[in-house]
C-alpha positions as CSV (number, residue, x, y, z in Angstrom):
1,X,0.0,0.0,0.0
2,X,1.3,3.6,-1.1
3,X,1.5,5.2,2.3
4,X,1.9,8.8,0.5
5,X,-1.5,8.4,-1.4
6,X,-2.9,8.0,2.2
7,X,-0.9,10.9,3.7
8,X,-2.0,13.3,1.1
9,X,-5.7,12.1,1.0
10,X,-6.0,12.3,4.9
11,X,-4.5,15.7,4.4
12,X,-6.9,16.7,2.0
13,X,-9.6,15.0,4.2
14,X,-8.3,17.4,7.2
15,X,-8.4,20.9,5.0
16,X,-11.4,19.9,3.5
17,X,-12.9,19.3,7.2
18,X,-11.5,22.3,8.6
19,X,-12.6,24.9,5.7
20,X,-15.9,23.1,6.4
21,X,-15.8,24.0,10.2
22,X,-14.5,27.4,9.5
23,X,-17.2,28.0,7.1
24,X,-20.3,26.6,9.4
25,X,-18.5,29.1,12.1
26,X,-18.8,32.3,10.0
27,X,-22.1,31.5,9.2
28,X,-23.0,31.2,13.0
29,X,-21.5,33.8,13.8
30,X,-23.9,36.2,11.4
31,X,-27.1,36.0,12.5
32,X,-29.4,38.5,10.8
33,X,-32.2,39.7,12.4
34,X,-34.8,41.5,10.4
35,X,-38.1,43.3,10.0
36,X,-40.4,40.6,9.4
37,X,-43.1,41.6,7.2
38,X,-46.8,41.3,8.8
39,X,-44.8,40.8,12.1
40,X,-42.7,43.4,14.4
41,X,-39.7,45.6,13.6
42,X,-36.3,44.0,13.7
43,X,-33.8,43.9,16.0
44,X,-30.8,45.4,14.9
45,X,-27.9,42.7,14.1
46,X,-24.2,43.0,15.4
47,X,-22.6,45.9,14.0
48,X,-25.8,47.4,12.8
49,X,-26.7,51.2,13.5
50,X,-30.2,52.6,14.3
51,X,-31.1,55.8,13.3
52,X,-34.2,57.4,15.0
53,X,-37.6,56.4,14.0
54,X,-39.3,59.1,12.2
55,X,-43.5,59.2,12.3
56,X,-45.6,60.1,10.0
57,X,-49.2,60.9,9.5
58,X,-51.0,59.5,6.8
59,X,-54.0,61.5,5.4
60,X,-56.3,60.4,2.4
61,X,-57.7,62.9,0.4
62,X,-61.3,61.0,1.2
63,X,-60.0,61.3,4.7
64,X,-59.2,64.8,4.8
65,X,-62.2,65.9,2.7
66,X,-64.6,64.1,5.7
67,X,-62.4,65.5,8.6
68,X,-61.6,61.9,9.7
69,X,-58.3,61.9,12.1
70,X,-55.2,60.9,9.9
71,X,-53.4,57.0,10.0
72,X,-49.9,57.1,11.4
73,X,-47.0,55.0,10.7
74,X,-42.8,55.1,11.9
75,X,-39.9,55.0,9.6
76,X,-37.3,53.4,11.2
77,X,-34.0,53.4,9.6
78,X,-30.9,50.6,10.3
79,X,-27.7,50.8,8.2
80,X,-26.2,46.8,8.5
81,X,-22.7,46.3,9.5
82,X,-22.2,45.4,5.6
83,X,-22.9,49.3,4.4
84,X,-27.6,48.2,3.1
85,X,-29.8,50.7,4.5
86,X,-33.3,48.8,6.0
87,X,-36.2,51.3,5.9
88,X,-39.0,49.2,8.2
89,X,-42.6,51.1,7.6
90,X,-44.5,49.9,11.0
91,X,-48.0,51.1,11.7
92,X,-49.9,52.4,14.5
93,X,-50.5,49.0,15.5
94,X,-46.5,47.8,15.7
95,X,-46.9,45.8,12.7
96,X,-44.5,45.9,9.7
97,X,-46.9,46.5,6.3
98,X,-43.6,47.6,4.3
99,X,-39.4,47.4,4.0
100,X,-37.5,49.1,1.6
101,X,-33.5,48.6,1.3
102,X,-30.6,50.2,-0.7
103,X,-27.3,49.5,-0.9
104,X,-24.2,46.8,-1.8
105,X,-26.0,43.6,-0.8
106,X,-29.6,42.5,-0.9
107,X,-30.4,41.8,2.5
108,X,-31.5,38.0,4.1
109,X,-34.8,38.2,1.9
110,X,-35.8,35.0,3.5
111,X,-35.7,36.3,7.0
112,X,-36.9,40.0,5.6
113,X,-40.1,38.3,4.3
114,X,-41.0,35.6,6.5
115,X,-44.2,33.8,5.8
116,X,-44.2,35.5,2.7
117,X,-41.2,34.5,1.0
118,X,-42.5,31.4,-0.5
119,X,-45.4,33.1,-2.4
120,X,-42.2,35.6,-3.5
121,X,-40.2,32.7,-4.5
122,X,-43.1,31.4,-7.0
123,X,-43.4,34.8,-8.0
124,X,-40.4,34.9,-9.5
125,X,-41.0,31.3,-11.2
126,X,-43.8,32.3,-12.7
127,X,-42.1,36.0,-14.0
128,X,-38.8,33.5,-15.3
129,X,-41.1,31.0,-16.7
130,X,-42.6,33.8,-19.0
131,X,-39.7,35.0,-20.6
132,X,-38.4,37.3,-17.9
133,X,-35.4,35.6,-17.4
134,X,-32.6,37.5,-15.4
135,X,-32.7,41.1,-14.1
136,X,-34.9,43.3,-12.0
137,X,-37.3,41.3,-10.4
138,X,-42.0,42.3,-9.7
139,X,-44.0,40.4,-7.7
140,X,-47.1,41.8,-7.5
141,X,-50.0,40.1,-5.8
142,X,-52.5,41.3,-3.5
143,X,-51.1,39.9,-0.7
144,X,-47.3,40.9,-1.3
145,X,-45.9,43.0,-4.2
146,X,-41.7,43.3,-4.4
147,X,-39.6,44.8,-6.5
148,X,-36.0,44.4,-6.9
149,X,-33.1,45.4,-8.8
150,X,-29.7,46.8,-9.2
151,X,-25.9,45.3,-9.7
152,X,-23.1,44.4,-7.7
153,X,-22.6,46.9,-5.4
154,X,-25.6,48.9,-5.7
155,X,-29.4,46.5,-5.1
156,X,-32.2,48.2,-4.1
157,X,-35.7,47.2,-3.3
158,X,-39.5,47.1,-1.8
159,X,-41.5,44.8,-0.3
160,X,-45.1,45.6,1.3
161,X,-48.6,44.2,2.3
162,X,-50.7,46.0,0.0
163,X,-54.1,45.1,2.4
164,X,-51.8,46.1,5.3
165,X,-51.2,50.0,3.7
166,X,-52.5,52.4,6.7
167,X,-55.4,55.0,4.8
168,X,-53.2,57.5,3.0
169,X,-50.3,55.7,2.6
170,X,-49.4,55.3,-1.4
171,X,-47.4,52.3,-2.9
172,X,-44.2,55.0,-3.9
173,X,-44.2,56.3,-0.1
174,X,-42.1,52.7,0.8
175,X,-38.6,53.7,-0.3
């Protein structure tokens, strides 16, 4: 028996085993935490910065015209340790209905959509499947519309609960 074939196959075995380790470790050791859509806001990651949430009020023309007291929704902002801006629209009620992100990675879309990302996944089967092949990708059902585009270094995006908009808020207002 060749004792070198051995020696540089168990070697290979041990780098092999150890990039493996080293690469379950990093992987670990990143563990995202985002908004969830339809659920509450995130909390920030390691390395992540919060800015201030902003509010807003939300008034519909309908609304306004009939005196009605305007919706209000919070804009909360977190830049990830990897340089994407989160927007996270919450309403009144501490609910999520809308994410928006920008910047040189698309965030853990996964985590960022939740029970939602398998009706986004089949969204964009059904957009490849007719010809739309790579490139910016549109969801838009009405229970989740995304949109998503960009190049390396430079993705940005949308996701929101249509049925979850508070009165007054628009579509173009998630950014």
């Amino acid at each position: 028996m060749n004792t070198s074939i051995i020696s540089l196959s168990s070697r290979r075995v041990t780098a092999l085993a150890s990039l493996a380790a080293g690469l379950i470790l990093s992987l670990l050791a990143v563990s995202p935490a985002y908004a969830v859509l339809g659920g509450a806001p995130m909390t920030p990651p390691a390395g992540a910065t919060v800015n201030n949430a902003v509010s807003h009020a939300a008034v519909s023309a309908v609304a306004s015209a009939a005196g009605a007291s305007a919706s209000s929704y919070t804009v909360r902002t977190t830049t990830l340790a990897v340089g994407t801006v989160v927007n996270e629209y919450v309403g009144a009620d501490g609910v999520v209905f809308g994410i928006a992100w920008q910047g040189p990675r698309i965030p853990d879309l996964p985590t960022l959509l939740g029970s939602y990302f398998p009706q986004y996944v089949q969204g964009i089967q059904n957009q490849r499947a007719n010809g739309g092949g790579r490139g910016p990708v549109s969801v838009a059902g009405s229970a989740l519309v995304v949109r998503s585009g960009g190049h390396m270094g430079a993705f940005a995006g949308q996701a929101y609960l249509p049925q979850s908009l508070p009165a007054g808020v628009s579509p173009s207002d998630i950014q």
